[in-house]
N, C-alpha and C positions, 0 to 999 in steps of 0.2 A: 900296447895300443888300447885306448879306451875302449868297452866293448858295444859303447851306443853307437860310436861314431860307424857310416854306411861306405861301404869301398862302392867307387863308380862299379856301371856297365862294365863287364869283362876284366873288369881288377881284382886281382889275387896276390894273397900276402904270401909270402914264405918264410919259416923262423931258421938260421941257420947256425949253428954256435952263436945263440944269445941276442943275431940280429935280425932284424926287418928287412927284408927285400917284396919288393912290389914290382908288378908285371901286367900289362897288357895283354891278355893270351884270349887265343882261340884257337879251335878247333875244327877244319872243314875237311871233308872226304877225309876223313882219317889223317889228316896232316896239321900240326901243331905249328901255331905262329906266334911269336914273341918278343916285347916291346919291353926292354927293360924302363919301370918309372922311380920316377923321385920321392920319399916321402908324401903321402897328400897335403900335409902342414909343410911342404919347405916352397918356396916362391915358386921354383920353375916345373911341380905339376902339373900343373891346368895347360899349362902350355905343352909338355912334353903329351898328355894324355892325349890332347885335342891333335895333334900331330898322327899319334899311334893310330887313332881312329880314322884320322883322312885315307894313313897309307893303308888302311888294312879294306875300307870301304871304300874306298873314293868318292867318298864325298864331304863335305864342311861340315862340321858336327853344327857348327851357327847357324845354318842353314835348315836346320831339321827345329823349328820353334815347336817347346810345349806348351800349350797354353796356361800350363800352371807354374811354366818353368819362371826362370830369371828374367829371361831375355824377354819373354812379353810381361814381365813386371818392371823394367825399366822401359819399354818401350812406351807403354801406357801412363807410368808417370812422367816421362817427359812430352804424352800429347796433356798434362792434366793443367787443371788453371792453380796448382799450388805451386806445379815444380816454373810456369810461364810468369810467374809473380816473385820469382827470385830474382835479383840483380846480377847483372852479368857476371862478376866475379864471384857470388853464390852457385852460379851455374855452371861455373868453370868448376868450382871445389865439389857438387855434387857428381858433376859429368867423371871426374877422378876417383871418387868412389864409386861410384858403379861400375866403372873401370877394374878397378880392384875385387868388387864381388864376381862378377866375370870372371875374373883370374881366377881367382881361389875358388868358389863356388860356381862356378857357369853351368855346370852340367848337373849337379843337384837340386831340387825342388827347392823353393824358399822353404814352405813346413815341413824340409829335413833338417833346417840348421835351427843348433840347440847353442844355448850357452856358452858351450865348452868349444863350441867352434867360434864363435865370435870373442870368445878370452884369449883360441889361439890366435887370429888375426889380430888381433889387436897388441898382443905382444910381441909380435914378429915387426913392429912397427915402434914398439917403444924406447927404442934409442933415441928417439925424435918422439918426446913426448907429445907438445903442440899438433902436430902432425899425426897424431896415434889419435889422440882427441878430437881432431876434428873432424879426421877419418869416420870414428866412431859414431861421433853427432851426425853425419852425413849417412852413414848405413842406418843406421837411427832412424832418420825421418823416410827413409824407403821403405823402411819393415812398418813403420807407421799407417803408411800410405797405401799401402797393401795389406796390412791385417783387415779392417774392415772389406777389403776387396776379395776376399776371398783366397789369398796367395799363402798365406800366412795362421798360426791359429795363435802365435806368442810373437812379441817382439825378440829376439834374441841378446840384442843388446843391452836390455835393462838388465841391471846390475853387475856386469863387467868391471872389473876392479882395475881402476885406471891409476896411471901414474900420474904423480902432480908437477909440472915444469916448477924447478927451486927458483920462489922468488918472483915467477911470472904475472900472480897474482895478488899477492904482498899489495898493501894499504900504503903511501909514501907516509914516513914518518913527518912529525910537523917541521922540523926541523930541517928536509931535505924542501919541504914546500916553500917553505918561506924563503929558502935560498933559489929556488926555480922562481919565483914569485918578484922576486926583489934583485934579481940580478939574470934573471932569463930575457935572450930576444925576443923581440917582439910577434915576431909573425910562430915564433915555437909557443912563446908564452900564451897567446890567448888559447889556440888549440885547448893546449892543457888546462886553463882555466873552463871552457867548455865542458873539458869531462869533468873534472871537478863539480861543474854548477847542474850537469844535465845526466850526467851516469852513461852519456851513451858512447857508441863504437866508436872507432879512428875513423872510420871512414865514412859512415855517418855523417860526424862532423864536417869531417874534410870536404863533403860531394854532395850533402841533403841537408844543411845549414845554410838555408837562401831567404829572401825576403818573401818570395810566394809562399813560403808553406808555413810562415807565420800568422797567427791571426787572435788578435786580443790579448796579446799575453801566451801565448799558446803556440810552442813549434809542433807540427805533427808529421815526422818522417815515416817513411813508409821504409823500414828499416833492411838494411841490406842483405843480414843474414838470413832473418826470416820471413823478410815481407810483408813484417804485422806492422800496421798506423800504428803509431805510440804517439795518445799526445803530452807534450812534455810541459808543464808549467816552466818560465824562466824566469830567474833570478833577475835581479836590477843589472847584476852585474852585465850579463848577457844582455838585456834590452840596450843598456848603453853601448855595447858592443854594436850590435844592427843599426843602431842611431848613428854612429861615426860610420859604418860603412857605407848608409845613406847617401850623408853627408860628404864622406867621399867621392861617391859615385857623381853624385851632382859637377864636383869640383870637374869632372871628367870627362863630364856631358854625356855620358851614359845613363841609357835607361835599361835596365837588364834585372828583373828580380830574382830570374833563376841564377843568380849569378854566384857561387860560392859565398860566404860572407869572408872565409876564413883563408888570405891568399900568402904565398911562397916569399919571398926577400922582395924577391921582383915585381911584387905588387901583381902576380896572375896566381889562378886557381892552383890548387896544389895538384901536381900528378901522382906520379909514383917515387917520387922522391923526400917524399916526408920523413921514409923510416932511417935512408943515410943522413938527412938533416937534423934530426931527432937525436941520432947515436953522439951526432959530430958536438950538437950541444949540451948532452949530458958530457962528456968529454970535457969540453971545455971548462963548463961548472965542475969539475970533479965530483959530477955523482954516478959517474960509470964503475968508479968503483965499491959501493956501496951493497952491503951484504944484508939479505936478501937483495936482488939484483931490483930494482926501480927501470918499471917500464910506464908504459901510455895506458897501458891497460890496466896497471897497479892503480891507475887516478880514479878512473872507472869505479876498482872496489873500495876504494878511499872514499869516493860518493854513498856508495852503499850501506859502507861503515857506518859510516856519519848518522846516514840518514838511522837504520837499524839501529844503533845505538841508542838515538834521540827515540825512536821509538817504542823501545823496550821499557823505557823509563815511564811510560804513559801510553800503553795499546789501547785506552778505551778513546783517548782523543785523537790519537795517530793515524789507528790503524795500524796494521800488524804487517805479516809476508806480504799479503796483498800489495801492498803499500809498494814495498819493494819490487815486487813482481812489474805493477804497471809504471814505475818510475824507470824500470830497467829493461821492461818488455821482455822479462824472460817469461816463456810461456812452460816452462818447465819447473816443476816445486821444487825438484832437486835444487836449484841452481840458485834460486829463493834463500829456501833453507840455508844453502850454502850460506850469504849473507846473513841472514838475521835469525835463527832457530828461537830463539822468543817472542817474537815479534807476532802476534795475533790480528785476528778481527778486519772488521768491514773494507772501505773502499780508499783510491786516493782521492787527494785534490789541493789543491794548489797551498795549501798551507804548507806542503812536504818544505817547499825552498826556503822556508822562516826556519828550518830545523838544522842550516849551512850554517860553518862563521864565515861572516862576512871577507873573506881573503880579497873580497873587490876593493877594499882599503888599495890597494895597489894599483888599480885601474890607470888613473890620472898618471903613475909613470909610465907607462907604454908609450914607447914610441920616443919618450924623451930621452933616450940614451946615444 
């Protein structure tokens, strides 16, 4: 066993021919009580502990808050206006990580946990890489939120060596585009041309792609992961997009601008069925089998690409990470970097979308199939 890592209240290790056993023990009038536990790295500690502790006190170990503990570090960022400015399904995925530091750490101070305890969490979780990572980025933004508060003296998560989903992030090659392009449905196709022209989330698109939050040339969503405005310059392609939806809309007698731009078969907003509609027409196209795997979010860093590439070739008129940072709203340089590692210097601005090929060539078949 590591010899940084701290054994809870009343946990003691025993070595026995070669192995680890762990115990809940105490001691009262001279009478010895004992709670056999699980590993502290295997899932069902925290819960066996917190058990041992009720039966042996009676009382909820939840119940006894430290004000430097866990529990009032999550309770405080969920009264705060960072964690109330996340979109409901941000709040859902952070409410699950916290969940999980609970579990594993509930009883430990935040400035006990090092490294090596967020490398173990996180690999207990890596069978499901996507899931491992978002995990991560989610305990991430708590240790964030609480290092300046006083809870914290290091983030633990930064620099955790993470696995990468094969393929999840992958560039579509041109060749897989112009087939999604020139022979994709219509109501999948434009999605995907979206992230193509604009770099941003699925869901983004799908549910903050409206005519309200348009304005000059300019979408600016208040984005779902992180709750940062990002304003986005659009492409022609895109503004003709909003123009037919318009024009749509008129045909409808509807007036509604918050109204999706980007809707299902059925001519209504998308819900949660995008990603089996999604699978069904890669499928269809034969690009589900395609190695590295081609996803929505591969288009995303095909934007990126693009963009970084063109700007590597000329950072003094481009602009550099930056560039890529506020095109993509990653507020994180890791994630930057990740896209463009050459890419230097000042700010965006709307010259980024002259940096696309024109893939809107294909515009005018939409819909004609």
């Amino acid at each position: 066993m590591a010899p940084d890592i701290r054994l809870d209240r009343y946990v003691q290790r025993k070595t026995k021919r070669g192995r680890e056993y762990f115990f809940f023990r105490i001691v009262r009038d001279g009478k010895e009580r004992r709670w056999p536990l699980p590993h502290p790295f295997e899932d069902g500690y925290r819960k066996a502990y917190r058990k041992a502790w009720e039966e042996c006190f009676g009382v909820n170990l939840a119940e006894i808050e430290n004000p430097h503990g866990f529990e009032a570090l999550i309770r405080k960022h969920k009264e705060s206006a960072k964690y109330n400015g996340l979109s409901k399904d941000s709040k859902n995925l952070r409410n699950m990580a916290c969940d999980l530091v609970l579990d594993r750490w509930g009883d430990f101070l935040p400035s006990a946990i090092r490294p090596i305890h967020a490398q173990a969490l996180y690999d207990s979780l890596a069978d499901r890489p996507a899931t491992a990572n978002r995990r991560l980025d989610d305990i991430s933004a708590l240790f964030s939120w609480g290092k300046p508060r006083g809870f914290a003296d290091i983030n633990p998560c930064e620099g955790v060596e993470r696995v990468v989903s094969e393929g999840s992030y992958e560039p579509w090659p041109e060749w897989a585009l112009e087939k999604l392009f020139k022979q994709g449905k219509p109501h999948i196709l434009k999605p995907a041309l979206g992230a193509i022209y604009t770099g941003q989330r699925r869901g983004d698109l799908l549910h903050r792609f409206t005519a309200s939050r348009i304005r000059d040339g300019l979408w600016t969503p208040k984005q779902g992961k992180t709750g940062t405005p990002v304003p986005i310059p659009l492409h022609p392609v895109m503004l003709a997009m909003v123009e037919e939806h318009r024009e749509l809309m008129k045909k409808r007698g509807i007036i509604d601008p918050d109204a999706p731009i980007f809707e299902n078969s059925r001519g209504k907003p998308w819900g949660s069925g995008f990603g089996a509609s999604w699978s069904k027409e890669l499928t269809r196209l034969k690009l589900h089998v395609v190695e590295p795997r081609l996803t929505f979010h591969g288009l995303r860093t095909t934007n990126a690409t693009l963009i970084a590439s063109a700007v590597a070739k000329s950072p003094e008129l481009y602009g550099g990470i930056e560039r890529v940072r506020a095109m993509l709203g990653h507020l994180s340089k890791r994630m930057s970097e990740h896209y463009a590692r050459r890419a230097e210097v000042e700010q965006m601005n709307t010259e980024s979308v002259l940096l696309l090929p024109d893939f809107g060539n294909h515009l005018g078949e939409i819909g004609n199939r």
